[in-house]
C-alpha atoms as a printed R data frame, in Angstrom:
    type eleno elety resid chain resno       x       y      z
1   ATOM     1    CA   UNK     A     1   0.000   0.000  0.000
2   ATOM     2    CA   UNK     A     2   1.235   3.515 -0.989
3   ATOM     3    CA   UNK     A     3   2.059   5.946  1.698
4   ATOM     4    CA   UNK     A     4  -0.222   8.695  0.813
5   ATOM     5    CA   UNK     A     5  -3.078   5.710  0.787
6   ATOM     6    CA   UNK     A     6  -1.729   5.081  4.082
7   ATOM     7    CA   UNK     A     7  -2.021   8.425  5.469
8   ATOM     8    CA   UNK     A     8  -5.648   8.631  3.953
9   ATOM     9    CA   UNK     A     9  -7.039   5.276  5.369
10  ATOM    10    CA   UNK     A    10  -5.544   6.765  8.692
11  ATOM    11    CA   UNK     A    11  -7.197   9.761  8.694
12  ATOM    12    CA   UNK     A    12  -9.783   8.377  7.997
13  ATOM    13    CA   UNK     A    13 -10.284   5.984 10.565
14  ATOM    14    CA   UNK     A    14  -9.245   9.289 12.713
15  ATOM    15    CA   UNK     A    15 -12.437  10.731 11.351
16  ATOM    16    CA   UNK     A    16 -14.373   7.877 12.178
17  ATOM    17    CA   UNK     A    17 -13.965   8.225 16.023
18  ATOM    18    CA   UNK     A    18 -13.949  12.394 16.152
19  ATOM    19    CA   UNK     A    19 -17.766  12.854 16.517
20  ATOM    20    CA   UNK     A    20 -19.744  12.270 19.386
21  ATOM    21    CA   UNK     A    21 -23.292  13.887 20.542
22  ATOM    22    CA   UNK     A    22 -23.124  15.916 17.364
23  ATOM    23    CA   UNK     A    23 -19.460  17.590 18.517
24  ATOM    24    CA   UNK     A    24 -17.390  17.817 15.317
25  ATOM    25    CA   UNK     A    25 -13.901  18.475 16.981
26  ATOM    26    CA   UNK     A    26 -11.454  16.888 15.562
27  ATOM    27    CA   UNK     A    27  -9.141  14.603 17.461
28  ATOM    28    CA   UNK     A    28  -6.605  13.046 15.534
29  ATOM    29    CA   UNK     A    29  -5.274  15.831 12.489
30  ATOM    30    CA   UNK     A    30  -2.056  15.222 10.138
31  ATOM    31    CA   UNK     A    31  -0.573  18.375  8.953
32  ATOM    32    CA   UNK     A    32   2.964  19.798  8.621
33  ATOM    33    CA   UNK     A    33   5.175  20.888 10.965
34  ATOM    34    CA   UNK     A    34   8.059  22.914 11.155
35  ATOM    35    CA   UNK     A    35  10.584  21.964  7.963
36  ATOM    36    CA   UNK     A    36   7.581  20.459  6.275
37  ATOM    37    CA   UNK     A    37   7.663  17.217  8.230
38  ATOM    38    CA   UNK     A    38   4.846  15.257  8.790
39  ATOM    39    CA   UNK     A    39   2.908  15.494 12.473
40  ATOM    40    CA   UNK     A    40  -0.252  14.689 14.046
41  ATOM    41    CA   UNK     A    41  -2.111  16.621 16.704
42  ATOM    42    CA   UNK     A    42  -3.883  14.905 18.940
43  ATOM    43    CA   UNK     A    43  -7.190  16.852 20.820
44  ATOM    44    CA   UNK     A    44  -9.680  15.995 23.892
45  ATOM    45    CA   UNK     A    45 -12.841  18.009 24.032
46  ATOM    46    CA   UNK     A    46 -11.539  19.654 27.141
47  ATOM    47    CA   UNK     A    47  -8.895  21.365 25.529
48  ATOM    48    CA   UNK     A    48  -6.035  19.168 25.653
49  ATOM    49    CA   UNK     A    49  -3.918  18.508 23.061
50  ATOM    50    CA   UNK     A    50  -0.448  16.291 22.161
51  ATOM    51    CA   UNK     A    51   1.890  17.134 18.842
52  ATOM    52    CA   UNK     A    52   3.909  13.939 17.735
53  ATOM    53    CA   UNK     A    53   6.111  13.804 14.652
54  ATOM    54    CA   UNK     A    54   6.668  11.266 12.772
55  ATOM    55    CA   UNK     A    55  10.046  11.980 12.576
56  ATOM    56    CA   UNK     A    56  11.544   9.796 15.562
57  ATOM    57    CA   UNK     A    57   8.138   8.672 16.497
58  ATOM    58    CA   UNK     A    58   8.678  11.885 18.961
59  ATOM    59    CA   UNK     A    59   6.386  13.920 21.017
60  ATOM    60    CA   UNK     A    60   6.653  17.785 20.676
61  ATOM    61    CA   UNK     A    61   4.082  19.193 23.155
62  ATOM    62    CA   UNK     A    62   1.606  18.078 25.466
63  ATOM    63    CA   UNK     A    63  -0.430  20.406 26.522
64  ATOM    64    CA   UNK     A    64  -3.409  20.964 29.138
65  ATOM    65    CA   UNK     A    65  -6.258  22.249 28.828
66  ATOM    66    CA   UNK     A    66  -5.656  25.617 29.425
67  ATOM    67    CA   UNK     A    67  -3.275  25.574 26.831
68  ATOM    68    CA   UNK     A    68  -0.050  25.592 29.627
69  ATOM    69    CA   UNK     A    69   2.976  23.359 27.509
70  ATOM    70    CA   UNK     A    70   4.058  20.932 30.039
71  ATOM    71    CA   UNK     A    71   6.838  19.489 27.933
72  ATOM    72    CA   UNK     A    72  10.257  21.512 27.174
73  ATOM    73    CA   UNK     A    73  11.752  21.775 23.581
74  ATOM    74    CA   UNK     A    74  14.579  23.802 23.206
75  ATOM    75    CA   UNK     A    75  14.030  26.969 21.117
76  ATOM    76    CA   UNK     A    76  17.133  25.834 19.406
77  ATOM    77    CA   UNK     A    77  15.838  22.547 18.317
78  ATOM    78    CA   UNK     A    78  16.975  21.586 14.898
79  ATOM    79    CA   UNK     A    79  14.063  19.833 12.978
80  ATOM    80    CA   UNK     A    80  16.132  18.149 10.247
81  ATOM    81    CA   UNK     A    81  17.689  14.843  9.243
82  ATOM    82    CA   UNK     A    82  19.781  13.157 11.043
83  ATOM    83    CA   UNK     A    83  19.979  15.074 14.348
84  ATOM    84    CA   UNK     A    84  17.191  14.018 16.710
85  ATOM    85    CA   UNK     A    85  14.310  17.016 17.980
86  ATOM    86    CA   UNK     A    86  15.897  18.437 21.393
87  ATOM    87    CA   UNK     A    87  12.858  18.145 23.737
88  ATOM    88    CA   UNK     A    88  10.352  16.281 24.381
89  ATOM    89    CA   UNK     A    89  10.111  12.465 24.743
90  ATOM    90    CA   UNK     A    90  13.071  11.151 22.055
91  ATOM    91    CA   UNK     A    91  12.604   7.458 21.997
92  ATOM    92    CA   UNK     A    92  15.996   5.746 23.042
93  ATOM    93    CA   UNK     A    93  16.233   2.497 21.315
94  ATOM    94    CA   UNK     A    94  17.866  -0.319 20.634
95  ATOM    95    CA   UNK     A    95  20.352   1.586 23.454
96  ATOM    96    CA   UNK     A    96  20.200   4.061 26.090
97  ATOM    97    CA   UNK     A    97  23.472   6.100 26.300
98  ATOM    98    CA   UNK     A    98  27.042   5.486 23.599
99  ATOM    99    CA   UNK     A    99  28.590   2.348 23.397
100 ATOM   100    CA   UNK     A   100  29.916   0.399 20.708
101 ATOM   101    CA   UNK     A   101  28.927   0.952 16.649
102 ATOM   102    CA   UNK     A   102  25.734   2.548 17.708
103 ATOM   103    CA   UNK     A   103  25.059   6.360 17.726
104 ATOM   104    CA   UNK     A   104  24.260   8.208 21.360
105 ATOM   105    CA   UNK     A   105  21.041   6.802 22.460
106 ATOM   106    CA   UNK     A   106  20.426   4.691 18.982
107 ATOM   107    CA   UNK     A   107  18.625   5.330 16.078
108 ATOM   108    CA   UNK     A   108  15.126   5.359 16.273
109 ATOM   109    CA   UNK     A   109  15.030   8.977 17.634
110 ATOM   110    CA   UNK     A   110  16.409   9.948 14.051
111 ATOM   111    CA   UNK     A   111  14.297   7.512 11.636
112 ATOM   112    CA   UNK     A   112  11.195   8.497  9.781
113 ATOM   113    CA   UNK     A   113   8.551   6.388 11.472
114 ATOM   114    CA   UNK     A   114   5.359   5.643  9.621
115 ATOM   115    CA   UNK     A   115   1.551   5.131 10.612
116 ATOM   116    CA   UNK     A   116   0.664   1.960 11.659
117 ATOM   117    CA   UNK     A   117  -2.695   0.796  9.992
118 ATOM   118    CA   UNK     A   118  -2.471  -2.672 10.906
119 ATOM   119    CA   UNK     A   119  -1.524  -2.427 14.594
120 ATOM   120    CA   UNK     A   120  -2.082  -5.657 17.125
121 ATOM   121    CA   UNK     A   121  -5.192  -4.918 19.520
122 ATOM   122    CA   UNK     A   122  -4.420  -2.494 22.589
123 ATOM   123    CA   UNK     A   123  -6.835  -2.771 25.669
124 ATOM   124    CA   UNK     A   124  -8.563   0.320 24.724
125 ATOM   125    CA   UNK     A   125 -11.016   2.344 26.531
126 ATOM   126    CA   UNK     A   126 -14.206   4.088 24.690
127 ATOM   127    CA   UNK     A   127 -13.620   7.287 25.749
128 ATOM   128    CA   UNK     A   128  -9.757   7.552 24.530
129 ATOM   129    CA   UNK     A   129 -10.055   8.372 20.942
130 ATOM   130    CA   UNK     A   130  -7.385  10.924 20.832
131 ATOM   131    CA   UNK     A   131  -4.627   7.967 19.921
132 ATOM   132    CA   UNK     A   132  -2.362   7.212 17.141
133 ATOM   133    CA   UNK     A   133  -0.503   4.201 15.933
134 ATOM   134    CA   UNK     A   134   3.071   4.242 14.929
135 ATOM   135    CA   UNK     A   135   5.487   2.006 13.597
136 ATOM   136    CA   UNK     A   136   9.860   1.820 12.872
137 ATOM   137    CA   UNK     A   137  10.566  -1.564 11.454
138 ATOM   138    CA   UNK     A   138  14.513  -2.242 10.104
139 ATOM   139    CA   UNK     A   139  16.016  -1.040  7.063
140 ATOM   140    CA   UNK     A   140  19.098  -2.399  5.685
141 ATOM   141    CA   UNK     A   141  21.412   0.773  6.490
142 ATOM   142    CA   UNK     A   142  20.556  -0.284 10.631
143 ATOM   143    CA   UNK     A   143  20.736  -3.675 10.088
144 ATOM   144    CA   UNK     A   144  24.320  -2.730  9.079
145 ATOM   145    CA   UNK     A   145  25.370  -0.877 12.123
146 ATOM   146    CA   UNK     A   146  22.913  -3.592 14.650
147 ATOM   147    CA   UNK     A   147  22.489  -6.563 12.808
148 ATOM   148    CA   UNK     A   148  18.693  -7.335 14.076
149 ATOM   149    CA   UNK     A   149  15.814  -7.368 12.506
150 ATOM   150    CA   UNK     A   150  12.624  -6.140 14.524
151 ATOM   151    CA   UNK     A   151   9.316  -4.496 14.608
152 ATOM   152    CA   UNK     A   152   8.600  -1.153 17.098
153 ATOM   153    CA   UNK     A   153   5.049  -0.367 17.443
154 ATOM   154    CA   UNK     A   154   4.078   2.674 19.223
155 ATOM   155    CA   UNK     A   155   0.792   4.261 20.330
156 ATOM   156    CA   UNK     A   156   0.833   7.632 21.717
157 ATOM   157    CA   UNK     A   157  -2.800   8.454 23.568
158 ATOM   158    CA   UNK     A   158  -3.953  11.366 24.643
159 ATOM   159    CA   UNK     A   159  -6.440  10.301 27.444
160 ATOM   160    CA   UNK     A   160 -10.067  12.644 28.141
161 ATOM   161    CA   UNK     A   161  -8.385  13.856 30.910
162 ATOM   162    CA   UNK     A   162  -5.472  15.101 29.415
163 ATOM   163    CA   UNK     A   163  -2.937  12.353 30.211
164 ATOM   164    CA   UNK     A   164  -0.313  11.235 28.015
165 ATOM   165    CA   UNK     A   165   0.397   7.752 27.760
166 ATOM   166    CA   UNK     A   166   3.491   5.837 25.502
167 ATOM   167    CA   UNK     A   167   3.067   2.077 25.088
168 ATOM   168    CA   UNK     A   168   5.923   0.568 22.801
169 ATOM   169    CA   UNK     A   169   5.945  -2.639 21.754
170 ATOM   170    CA   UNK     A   170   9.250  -4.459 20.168
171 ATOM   171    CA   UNK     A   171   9.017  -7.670 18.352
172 ATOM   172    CA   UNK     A   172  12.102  -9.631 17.101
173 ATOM   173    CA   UNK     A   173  11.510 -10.193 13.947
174 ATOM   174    CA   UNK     A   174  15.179 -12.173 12.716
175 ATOM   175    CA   UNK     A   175  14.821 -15.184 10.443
176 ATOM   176    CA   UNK     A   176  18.439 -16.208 11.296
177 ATOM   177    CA   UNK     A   177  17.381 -17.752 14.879
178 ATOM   178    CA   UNK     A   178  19.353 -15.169 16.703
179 ATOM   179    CA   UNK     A   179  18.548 -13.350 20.275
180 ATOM   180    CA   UNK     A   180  18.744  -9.443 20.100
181 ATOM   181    CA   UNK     A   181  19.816  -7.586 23.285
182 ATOM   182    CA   UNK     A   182  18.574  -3.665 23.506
183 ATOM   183    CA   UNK     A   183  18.452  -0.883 26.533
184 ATOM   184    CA   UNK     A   184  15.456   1.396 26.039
185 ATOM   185    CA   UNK     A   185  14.396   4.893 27.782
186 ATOM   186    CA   UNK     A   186  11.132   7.398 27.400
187 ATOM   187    CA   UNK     A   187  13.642  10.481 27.603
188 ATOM   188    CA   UNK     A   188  11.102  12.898 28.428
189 ATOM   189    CA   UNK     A   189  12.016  16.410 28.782
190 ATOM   190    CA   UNK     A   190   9.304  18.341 31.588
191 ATOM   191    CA   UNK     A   191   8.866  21.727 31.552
192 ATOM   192    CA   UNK     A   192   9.555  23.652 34.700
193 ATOM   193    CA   UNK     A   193   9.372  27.441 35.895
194 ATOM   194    CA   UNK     A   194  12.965  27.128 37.951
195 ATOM   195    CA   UNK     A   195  15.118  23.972 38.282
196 ATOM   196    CA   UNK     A   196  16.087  25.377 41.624
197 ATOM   197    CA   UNK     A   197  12.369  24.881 42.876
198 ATOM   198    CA   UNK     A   198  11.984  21.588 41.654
199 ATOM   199    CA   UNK     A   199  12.317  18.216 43.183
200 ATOM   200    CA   UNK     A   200  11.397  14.133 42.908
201 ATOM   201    CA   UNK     A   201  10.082  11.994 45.475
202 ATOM   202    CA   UNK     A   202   9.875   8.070 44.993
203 ATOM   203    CA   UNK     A   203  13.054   7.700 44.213
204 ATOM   204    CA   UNK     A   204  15.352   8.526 47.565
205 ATOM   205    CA   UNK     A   205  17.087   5.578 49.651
206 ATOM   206    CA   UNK     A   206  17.687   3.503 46.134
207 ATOM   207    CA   UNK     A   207  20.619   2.881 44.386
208 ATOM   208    CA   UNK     A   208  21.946   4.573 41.161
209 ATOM   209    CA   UNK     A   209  24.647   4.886 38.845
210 ATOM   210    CA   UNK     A   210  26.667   8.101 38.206
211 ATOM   211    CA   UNK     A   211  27.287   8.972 34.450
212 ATOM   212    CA   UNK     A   212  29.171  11.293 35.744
213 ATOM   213    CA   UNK     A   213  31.498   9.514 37.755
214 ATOM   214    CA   UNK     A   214  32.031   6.787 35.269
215 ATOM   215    CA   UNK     A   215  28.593   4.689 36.246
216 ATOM   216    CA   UNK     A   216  29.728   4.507 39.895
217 ATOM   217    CA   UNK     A   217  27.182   2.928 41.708
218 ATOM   218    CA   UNK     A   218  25.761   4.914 45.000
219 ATOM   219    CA   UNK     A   219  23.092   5.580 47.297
220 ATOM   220    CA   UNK     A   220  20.367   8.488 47.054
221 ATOM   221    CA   UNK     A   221  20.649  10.014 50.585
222 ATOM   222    CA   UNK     A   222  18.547  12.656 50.490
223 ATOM   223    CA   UNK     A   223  14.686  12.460 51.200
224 ATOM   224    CA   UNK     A   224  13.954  13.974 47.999
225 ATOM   225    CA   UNK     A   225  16.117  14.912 44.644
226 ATOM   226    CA   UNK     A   226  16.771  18.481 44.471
227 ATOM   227    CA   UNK     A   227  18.763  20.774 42.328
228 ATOM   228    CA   UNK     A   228  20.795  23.181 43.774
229 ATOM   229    CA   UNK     A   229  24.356  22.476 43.517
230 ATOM   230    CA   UNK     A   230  24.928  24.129 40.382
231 ATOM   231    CA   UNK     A   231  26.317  21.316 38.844
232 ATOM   232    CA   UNK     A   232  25.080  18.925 35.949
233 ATOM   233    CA   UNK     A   233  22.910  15.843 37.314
234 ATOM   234    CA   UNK     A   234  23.029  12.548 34.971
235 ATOM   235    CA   UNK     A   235  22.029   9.542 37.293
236 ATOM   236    CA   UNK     A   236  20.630   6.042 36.367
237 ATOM   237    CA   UNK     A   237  17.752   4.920 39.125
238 ATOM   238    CA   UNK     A   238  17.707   1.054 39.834
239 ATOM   239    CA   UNK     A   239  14.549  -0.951 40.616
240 ATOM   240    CA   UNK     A   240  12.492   1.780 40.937
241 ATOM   241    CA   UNK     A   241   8.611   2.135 41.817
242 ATOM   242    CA   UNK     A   242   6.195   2.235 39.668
243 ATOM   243    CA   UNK     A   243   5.209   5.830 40.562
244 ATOM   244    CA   UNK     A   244   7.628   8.814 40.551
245 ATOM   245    CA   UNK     A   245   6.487  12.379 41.245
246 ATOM   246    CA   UNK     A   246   8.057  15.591 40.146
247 ATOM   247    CA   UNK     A   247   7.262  18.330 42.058
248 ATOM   248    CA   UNK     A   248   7.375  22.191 40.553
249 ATOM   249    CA   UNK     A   249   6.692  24.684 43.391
250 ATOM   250    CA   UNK     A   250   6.518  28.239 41.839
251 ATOM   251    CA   UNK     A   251   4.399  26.203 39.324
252 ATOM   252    CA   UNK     A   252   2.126  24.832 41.900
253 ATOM   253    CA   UNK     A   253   2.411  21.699 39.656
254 ATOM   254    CA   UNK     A   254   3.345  18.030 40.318
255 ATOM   255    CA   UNK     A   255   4.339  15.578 37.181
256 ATOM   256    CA   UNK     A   256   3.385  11.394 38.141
257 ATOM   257    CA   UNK     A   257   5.030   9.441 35.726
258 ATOM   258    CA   UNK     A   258   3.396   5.677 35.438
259 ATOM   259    CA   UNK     A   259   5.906   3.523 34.363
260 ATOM   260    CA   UNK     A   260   5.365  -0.605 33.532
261 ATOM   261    CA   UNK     A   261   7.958  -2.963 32.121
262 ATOM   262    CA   UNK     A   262  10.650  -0.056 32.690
263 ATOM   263    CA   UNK     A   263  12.308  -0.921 35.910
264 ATOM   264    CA   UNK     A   264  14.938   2.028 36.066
265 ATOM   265    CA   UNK     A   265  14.239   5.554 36.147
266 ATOM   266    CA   UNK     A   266  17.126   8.228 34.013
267 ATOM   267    CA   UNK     A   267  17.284  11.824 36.055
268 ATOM   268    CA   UNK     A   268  18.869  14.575 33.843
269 ATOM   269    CA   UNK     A   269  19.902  17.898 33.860
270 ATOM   270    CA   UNK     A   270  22.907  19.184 32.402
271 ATOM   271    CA   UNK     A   271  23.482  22.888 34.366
272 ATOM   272    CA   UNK     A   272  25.049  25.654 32.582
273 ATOM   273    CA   UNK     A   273  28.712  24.069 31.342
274 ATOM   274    CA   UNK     A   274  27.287  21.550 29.326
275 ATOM   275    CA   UNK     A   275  24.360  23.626 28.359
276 ATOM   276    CA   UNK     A   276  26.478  26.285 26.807
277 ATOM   277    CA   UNK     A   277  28.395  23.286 24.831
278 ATOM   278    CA   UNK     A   278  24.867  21.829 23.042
279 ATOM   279    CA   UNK     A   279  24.676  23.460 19.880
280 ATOM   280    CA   UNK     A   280  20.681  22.880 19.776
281 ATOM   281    CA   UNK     A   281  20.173  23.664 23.515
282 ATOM   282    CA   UNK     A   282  20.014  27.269 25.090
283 ATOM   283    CA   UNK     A   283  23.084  28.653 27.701
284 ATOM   284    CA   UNK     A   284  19.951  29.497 29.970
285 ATOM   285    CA   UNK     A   285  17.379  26.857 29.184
286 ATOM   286    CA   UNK     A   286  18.947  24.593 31.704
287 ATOM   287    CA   UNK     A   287  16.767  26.585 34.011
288 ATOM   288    CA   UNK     A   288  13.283  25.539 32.672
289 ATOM   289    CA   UNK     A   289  13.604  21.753 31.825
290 ATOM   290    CA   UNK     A   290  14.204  18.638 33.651
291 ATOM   291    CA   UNK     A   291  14.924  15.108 32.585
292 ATOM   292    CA   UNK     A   292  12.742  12.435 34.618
293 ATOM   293    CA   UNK     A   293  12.953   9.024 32.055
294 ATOM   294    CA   UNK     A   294  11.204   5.675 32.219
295 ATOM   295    CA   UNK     A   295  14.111   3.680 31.191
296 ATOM   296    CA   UNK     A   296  15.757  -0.480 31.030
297 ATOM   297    CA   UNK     A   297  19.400   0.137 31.021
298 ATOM   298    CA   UNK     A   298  21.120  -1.593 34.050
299 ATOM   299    CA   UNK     A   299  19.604  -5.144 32.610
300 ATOM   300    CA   UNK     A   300  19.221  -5.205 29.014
301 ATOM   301    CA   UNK     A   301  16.131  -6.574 27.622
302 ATOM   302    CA   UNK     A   302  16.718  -9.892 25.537
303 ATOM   303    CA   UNK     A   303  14.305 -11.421 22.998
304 ATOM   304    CA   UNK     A   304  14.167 -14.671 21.133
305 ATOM   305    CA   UNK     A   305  12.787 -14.230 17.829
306 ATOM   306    CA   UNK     A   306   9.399 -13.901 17.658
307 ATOM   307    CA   UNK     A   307   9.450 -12.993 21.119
308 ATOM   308    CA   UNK     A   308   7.638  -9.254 22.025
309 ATOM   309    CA   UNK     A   309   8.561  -6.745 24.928
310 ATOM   310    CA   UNK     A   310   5.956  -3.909 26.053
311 ATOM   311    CA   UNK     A   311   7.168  -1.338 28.052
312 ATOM   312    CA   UNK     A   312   4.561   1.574 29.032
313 ATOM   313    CA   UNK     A   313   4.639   5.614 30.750
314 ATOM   314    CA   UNK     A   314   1.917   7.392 32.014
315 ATOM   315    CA   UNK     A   315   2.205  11.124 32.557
316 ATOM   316    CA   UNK     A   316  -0.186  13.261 34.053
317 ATOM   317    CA   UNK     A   317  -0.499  16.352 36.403
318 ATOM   318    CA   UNK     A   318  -2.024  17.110 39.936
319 ATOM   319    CA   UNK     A   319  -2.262  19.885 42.084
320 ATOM   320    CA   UNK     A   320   1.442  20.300 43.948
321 ATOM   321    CA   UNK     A   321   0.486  19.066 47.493
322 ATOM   322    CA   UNK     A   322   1.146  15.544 45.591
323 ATOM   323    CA   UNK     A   323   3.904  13.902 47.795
324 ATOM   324    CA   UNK     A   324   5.571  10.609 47.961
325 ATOM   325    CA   UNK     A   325   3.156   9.447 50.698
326 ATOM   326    CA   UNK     A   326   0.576   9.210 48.357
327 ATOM   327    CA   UNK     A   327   2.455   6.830 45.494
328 ATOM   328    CA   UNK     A   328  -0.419   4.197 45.387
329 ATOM   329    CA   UNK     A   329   1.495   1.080 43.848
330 ATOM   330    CA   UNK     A   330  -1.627  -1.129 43.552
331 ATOM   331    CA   UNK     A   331  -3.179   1.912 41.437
332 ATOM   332    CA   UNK     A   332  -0.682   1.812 38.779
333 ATOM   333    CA   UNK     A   333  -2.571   2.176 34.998
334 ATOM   334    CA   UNK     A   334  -5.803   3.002 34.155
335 ATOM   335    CA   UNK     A   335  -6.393   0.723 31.135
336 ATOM   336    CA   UNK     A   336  -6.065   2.763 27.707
């Protein structure tokens, strides 16, 4: 099937769940972005809305329903081919970090993904509508740099309350017999008003690893993360809860990432040094932006072929008296 056929179908079917009670919004729209790439809006009725492109499969904005952008992109983002969109949620995939042949973070935040009109069936709720299927299968330039053949399906829903919600599923797809081995991370960018009035509960007392200091392993001491050193933060979380909260106090705001399948949790900021050495990142944007990541790096993920891995994040927001205390892990997903 054609790709413009594709898109059509798509939008179509889009069409086909946009009306209700004789309201004509629409939820799912294609259009161009910025550069002329392709992207779809997603819309709830309450005002909501989420912009992915399909360029890395990537989310661009999510934003409630008054219109506030939760997410941070850099204002010197560079839409074009091959450098991945600064901001957002960048898929990492089939690794998390630089190692070996592969680039920083792999490849699929720099592929052209394409709609998925065939997808496998989702537990779906009636009232989510506001979705869209995407897929990134191999092509023989990556199977030269990662030898593996696979499918990545992604859906990217926008629920009627205005949460976000990533479920990625990766099949092995090699004929040869063979095992793959991949890392994976949700590297989603929040937007905040001040770093220095920002912190995360759920993950203190646990074990991480220090990018920094050459993936030294150490203990969180502090009751909460803050920021206030004035220095860059890059730790890994191990075995983390299900729940994490990120707390924005000028903002009166609090983030709760929902994570499933994703047993490590990324925290990044990189302060004003490494800030002022990004080419696509502002000297002072440090300030506004935080790095909280659903992630599977310590233990890499291994599939037999034919074999499928589903990893999910929730993100949604609640009024800034949100603490730790109330991280409900029997309540983790509300079904899509």
């Amino acid at each position: 099937m054609d790709s413009v056929r594709s898109k059509d179908i798509q939008k179509d079917r889009s069409m086909d769940r946009s009306t209700s009670s004789g309201d004509d919004k629409l939820f799912v729209e294609h259009c161009k972005g910025v550069n002329g790439l392709e992207r779809v809006i997603l819309r709830e009725v309450r005002g909501a809305s989420v912009e992915v492109y399909l360029y890395g499969g990537q989310v661009t904005s999510w934003k409630n329903e008054y219109g506030e952008e939760l997410l941070f992109v850099s204002s010197k983002a560079t839409f074009k081919l091959p450098k991945a969109i600064r901001g957002g949620i960048p898929i990492c995939f089939p690794q998390f970090g630089s190692h070996g042949s592969l680039e920083q973070h792999g490849f699929a935040r720099n592929r052209m993904w394409s709609i998925d009109d065939d997808p496998p069936p989702f537990p779906t709720n009636t009232s989510n509508r506001a979705f869209i299927d995407l897929i990134l299968k191999h092509s023989e330039e990556d199977v030269k740099i990662w030898p593996h053949r696979y499918e990545f399906r992604l859906r990217i829903t926008l629920g009627p309350g205005g949460d976000l919600m990533l479920t990625s599923r990766i099949r092995n797809t090699n004929t040869d017999g063979k095992s793959f081995a991949f890392t994976f991370a949700y590297h989603t960018y929040f937007a905040v008003s001040d770093i220095s009035e920002v912190r995360v509960e759920g993950l203190e007392t646990l074990d991480y690893l220090d990018n920094l200091k050459g993936k030294e392993r150490f203990t969180e001491q502090g009751d909460a993360i803050t920021f206030e050193s004035e220095v860059s933060v890059d730790k890994i979380y191990l075995s983390t809860p299900t729940k994490i909260a990120i707390l924005d106090h000028e903002r009166k705001r609090t983030f709760v990432l929902r994570k499933d399948g994703l047993p490590d949790a990324v925290v990044w900021n990189p302060w004003d040094k490494k800030a002022k050495a990004m080419t696509d990142f502002g000297d002072e944007e440090y300030k506004h932006m935080l790095c909280v990541e659903a992630a599977c790096v310590e233990k890499p993920i291994v599939l037999k072929p034919g074999e499928e891995w589903r990893g999910r994040q929730e993100i949604s927001t609640v009024p800034s008296s949100y603490c730790s205390g109330q991280l409900d892990p029997k309540k983790v997903f509300q079904s899509d």
